[in-house]
MIVEX-687841 format. One record per residue (C-alpha): residue in three letters; x, y, z. Coordinates in pm, 1 decimal, always signed. Example, Ala and Ser with C-alpha at 12.3 -4.5 7.8 and 13.67 -1.06 7.14 Angstrom:
2
 keba       px       py       pz
  ALA  +1230.0   -450.0   +780.0
  SER  +1367.0   -106.0   +714.0
# end
This chain:
282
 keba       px       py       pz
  UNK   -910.4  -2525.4  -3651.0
  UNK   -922.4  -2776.4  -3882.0
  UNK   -729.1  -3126.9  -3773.9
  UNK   -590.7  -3485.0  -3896.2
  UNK   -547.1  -3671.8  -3615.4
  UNK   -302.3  -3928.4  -3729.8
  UNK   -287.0  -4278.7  -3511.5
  UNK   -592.2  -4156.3  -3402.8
  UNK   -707.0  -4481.8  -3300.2
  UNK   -426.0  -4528.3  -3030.7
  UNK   -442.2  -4521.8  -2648.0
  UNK   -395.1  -4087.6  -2673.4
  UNK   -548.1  -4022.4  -2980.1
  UNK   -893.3  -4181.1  -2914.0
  UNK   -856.7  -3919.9  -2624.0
  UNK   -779.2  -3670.4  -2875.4
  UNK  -1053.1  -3742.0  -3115.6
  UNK  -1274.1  -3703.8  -2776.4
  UNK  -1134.1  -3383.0  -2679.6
  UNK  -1148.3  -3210.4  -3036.2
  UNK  -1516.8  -3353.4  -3099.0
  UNK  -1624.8  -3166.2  -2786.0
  UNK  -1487.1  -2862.0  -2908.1
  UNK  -1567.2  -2636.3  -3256.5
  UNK  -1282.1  -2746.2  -3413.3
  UNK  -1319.7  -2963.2  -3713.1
  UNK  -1174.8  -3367.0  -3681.8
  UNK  -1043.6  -3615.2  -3943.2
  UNK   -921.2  -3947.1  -3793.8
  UNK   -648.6  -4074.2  -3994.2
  UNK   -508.5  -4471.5  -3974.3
  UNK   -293.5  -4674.3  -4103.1
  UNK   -438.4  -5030.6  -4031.9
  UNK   -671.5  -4967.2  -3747.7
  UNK   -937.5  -4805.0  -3947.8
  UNK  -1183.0  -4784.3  -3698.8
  UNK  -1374.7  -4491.0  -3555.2
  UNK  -1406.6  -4328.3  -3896.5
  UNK  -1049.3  -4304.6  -3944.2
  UNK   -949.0  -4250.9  -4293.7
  UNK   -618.5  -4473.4  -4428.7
  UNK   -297.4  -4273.9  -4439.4
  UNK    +80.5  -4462.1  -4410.8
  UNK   +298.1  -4122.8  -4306.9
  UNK   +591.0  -4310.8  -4405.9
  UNK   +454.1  -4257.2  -4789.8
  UNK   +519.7  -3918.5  -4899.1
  UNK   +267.0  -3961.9  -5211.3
  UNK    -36.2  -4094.5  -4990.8
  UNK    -30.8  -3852.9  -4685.5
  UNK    +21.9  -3543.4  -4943.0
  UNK   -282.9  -3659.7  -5116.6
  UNK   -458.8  -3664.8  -4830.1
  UNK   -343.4  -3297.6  -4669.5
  UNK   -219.1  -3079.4  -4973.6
  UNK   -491.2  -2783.7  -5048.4
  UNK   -737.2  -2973.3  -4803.5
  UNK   -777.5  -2668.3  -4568.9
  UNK   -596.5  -2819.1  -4281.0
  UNK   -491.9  -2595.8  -3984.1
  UNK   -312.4  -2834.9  -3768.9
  UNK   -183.9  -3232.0  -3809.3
  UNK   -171.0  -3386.9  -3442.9
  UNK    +89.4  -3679.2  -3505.8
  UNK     +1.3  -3939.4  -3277.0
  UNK   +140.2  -4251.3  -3477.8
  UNK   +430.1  -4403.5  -3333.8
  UNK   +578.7  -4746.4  -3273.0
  UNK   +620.7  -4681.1  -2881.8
  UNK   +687.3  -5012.2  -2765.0
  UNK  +1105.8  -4994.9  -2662.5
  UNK  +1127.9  -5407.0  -2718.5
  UNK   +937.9  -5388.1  -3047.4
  UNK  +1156.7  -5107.6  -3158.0
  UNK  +1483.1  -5314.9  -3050.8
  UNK  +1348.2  -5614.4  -3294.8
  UNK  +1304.2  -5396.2  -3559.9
  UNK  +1499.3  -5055.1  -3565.8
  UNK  +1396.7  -5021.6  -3970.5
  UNK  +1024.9  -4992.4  -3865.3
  UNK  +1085.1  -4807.2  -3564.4
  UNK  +1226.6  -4506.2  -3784.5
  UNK  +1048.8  -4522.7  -4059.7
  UNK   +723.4  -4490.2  -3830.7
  UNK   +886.7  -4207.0  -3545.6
  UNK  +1103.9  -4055.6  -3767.2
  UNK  +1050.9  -4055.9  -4193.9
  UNK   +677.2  -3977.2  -4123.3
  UNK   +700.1  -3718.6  -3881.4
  UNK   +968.5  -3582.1  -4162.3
  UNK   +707.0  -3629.0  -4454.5
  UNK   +423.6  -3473.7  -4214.5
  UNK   +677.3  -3142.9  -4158.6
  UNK   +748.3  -3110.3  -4557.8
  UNK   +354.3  -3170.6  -4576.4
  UNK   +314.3  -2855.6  -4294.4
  UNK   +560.8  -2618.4  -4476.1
  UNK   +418.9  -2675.7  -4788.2
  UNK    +39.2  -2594.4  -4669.3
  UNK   +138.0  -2355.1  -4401.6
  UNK     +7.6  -2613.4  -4146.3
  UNK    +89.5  -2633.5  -3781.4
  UNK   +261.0  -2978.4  -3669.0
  UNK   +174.6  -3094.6  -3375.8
  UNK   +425.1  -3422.6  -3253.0
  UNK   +438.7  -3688.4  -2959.8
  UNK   +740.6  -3757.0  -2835.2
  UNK   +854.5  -3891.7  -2521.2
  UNK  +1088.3  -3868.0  -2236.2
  UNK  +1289.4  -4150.4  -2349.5
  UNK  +1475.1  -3886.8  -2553.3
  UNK  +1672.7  -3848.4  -2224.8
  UNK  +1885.7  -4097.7  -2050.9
  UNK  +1742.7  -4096.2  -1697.2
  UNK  +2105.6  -3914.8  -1482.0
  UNK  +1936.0  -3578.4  -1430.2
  UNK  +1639.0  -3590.0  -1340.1
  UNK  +1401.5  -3364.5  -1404.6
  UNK  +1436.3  -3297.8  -1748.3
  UNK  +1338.2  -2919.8  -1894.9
  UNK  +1236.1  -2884.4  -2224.3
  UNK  +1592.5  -2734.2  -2274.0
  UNK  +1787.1  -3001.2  -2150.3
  UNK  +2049.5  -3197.5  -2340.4
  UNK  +1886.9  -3527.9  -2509.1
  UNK  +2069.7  -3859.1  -2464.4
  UNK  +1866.9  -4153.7  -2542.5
  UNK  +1990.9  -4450.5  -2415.9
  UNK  +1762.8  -4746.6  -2655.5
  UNK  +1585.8  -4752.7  -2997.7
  UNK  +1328.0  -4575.8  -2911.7
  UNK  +1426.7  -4280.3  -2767.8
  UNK  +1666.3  -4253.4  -3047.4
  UNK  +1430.3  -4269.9  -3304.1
  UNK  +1181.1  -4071.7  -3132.2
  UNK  +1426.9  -3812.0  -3111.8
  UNK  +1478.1  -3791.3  -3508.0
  UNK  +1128.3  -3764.3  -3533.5
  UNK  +1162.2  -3432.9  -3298.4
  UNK  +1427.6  -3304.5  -3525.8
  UNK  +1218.5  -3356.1  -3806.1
  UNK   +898.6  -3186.3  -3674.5
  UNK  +1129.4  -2883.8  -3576.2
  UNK  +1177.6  -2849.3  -3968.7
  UNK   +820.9  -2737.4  -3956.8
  UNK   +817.9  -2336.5  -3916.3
  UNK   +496.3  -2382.8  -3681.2
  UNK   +580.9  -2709.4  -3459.2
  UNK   +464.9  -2769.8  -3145.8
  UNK   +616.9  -3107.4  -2979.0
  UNK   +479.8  -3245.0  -2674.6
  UNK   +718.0  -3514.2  -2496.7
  UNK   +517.5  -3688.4  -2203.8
  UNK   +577.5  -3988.0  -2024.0
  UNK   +352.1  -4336.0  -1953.6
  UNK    +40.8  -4306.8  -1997.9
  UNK   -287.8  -4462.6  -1871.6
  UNK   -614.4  -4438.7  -1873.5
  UNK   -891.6  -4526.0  -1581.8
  UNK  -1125.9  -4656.1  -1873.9
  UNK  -1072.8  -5024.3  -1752.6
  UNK  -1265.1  -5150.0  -2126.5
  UNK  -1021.3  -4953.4  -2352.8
  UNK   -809.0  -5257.8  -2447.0
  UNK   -482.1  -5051.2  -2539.5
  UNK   -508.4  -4939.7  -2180.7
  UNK   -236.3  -5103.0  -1939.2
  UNK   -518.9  -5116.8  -1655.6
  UNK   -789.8  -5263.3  -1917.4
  UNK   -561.1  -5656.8  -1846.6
  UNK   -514.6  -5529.6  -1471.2
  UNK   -862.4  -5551.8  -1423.7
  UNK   -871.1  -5889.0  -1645.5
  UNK   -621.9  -6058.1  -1453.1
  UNK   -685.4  -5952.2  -1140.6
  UNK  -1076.3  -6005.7  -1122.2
  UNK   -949.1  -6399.5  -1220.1
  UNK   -711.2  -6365.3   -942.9
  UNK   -408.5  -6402.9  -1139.3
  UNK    -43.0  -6308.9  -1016.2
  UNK   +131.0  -6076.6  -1232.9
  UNK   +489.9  -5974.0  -1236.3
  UNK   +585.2  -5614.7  -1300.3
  UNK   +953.1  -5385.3  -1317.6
  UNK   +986.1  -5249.9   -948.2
  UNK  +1305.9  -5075.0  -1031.3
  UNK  +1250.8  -4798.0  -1294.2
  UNK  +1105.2  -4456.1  -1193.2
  UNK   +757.1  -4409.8  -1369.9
  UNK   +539.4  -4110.6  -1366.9
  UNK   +233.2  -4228.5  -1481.7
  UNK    +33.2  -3970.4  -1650.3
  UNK   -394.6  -3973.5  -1789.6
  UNK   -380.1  -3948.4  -2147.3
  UNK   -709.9  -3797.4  -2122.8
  UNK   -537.7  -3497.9  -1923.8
  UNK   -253.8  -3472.1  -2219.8
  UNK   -505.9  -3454.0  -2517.5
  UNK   -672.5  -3207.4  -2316.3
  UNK   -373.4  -2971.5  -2245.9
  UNK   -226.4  -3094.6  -2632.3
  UNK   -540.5  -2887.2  -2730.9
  UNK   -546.9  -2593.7  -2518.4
  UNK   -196.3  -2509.1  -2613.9
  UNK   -250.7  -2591.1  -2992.8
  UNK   -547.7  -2280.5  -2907.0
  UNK   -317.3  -2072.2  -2759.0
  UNK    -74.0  -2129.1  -3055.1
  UNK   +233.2  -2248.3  -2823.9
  UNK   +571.6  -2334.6  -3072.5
  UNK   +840.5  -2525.0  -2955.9
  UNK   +860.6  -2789.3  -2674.1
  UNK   +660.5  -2853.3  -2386.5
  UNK   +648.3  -3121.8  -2105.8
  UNK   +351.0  -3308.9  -2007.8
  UNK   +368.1  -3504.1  -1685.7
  UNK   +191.5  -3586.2  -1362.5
  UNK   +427.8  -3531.8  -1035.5
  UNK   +334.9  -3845.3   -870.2
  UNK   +669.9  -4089.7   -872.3
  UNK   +556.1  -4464.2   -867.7
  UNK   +715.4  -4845.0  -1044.6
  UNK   +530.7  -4994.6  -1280.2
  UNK   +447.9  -5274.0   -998.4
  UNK   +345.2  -4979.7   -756.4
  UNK   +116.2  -4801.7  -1016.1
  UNK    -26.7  -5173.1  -1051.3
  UNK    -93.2  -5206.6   -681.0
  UNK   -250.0  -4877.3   -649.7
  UNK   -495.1  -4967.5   -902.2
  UNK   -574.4  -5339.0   -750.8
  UNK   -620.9  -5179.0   -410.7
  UNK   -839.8  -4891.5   -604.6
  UNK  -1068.5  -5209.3   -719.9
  UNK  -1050.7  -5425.5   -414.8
  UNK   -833.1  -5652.1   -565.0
  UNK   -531.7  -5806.8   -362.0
  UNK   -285.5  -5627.1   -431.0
  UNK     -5.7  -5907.0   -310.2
  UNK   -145.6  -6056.8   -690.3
  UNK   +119.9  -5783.4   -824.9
  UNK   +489.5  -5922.7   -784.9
  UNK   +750.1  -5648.1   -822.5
  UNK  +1104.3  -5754.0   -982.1
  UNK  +1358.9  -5587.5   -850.6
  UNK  +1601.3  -5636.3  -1141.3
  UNK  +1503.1  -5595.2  -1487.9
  UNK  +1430.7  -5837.7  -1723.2
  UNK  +1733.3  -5970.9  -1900.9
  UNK  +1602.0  -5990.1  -2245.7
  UNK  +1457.7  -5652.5  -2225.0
  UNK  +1546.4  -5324.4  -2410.8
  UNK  +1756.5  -5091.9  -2156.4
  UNK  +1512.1  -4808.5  -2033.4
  UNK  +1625.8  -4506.4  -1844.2
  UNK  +1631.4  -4543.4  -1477.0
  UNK  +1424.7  -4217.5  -1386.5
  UNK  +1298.4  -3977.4  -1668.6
  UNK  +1108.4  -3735.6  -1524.2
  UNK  +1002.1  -3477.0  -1680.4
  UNK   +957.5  -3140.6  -1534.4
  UNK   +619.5  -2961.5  -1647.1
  UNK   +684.9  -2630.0  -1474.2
  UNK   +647.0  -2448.9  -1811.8
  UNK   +328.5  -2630.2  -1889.2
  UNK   +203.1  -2500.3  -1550.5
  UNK   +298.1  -2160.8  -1620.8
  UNK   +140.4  -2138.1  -1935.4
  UNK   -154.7  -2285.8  -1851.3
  UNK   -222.7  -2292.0  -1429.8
  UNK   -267.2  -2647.1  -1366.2
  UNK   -103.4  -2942.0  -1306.1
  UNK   -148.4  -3340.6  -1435.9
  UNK   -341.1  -3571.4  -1171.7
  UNK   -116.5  -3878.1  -1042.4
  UNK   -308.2  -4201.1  -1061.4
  UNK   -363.1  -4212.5   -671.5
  UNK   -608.7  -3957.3   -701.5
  UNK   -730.2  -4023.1  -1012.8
  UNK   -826.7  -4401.0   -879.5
  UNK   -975.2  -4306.6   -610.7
  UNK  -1216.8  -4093.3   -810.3
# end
């Protein structure tokens, strides 16, 4: 295979660019501004630019990892939140189609609205903030591609505590100065290694998989509980971590419990996603 990573620089697709490096497939890194790592510039939300970059280039697959995935930033500024999760995943697809490429697309389970849990990859979207609903454009607009494959996970984390887009990278900063921190203690979170999820992303872009399929780990924590279990994983106190049992006023409405269900996943490939209990105490 032959792959453009796109926001290859992010939290899941420096694990991506890892995974496909250690494999025989062939990697560009594409950016828009964090250009590091090799990454080549590309703004998805210009038709012009990223068809200049892809059309007649040999490309097998595009792995769309670019995304404005923050639910508060996407609140602010609803323009940029589409134009980044759903225009560019539409000018990727017309990109696809036109070189007979196989889209691969991040989504989330924020396309759901957290009643009926756990989700299915059939189940009937219902995005309850920003986000979710412009995440779910951008799955309507990959599914324009004739060879899609959309992967909708949940949180993710890594254990790398020095990867700075990594939620435990300021745990370990705040905690070794033995600083409180606050966290949401009321929102169902299933924490999930993005290294695992580039890893499976890969194996079922091999096995040429179409259509949608849930990534998750089983393991049911809070934000302030995944936060404890990696302070007590350290050595840390973990009565630094305060859990708020109602959430933040100001904040962008999240669904209450999300899960998604990754039987298919399992079936198709025979394994399942390690919770962060075990993978902390690695």
């Amino acid at each position: 295979m032959k792959i453009l990573l796109t926001g290859g620089n992010g939290l899941l697709g420096k694990c991506f660019a890892k995974e496909i490096r250690n494999s025989t497939h062939q990697l560009t890194i594409a950016g828009n501004h964090d250009l590091s790592n090799d990454a080549i510039k590309i703004d998805i939300s210009n038709y012009a630019e990223a068809a200049a970059a892809l059309d007649n280039k040999g490309y097998t697959h595009i792995i769309n990892c670019a995304a404005d995935r923050e639910p508060d930033s996407c609140l602010q500024n609803p323009v940029r939140a589409y134009t980044i999760n759903s225009a560019g995943v539409e000018n990727l697809a017309r990109i696809a189609n036109n070189n007979k490429i196989t889209l691969c697309h991040i989504s989330t389970n924020y396309v759901f609205d957290g009643k009926n849990p756990p989700y299915r990859e059939d189940a009937i979207t219902c995005p309850v903030n920003v986000y979710g609903r412009s995440k779910l454009a951008g799955e309507q607009a990959a599914q324009t591609a004739a060879k899609h494959l959309i992967l909708r996970i949940p949180a993710l984390y890594r254990t790398d505590i020095h990867d700075p887009k990594n939620l435990v990278c300021t745990l370990e900063q705040k905690l070794s100065a033995g600083e409180g921190i606050s966290f949401d203690n009321t929102d169902s979170r299933f924490y999930t290694l993005a290294d695992e999820v580039a890893h499976a992303g890969l194996l079922l872009l091999e096995k040429e998989i179409n259509g949608v399929v849930h990534l998750s780990a089983e393991e049911r924590t809070t934000k302030a509980e995944f936060a404890r279990i990696f302070a007590r994983s350290r050595g840390y106190d973990a009565n630094l971590i305060t859990g708020m049992d109602k959430p933040a006023p100001a904040r962008e409405k999240r669904p209450e419990d999300s899960n998604l269900s990754a039987e298919y996943f399992k079936s198709l490939c025979g394994y399942s996603f390690t919770g962060p209990t075990a993978a902390f105490s690695k």
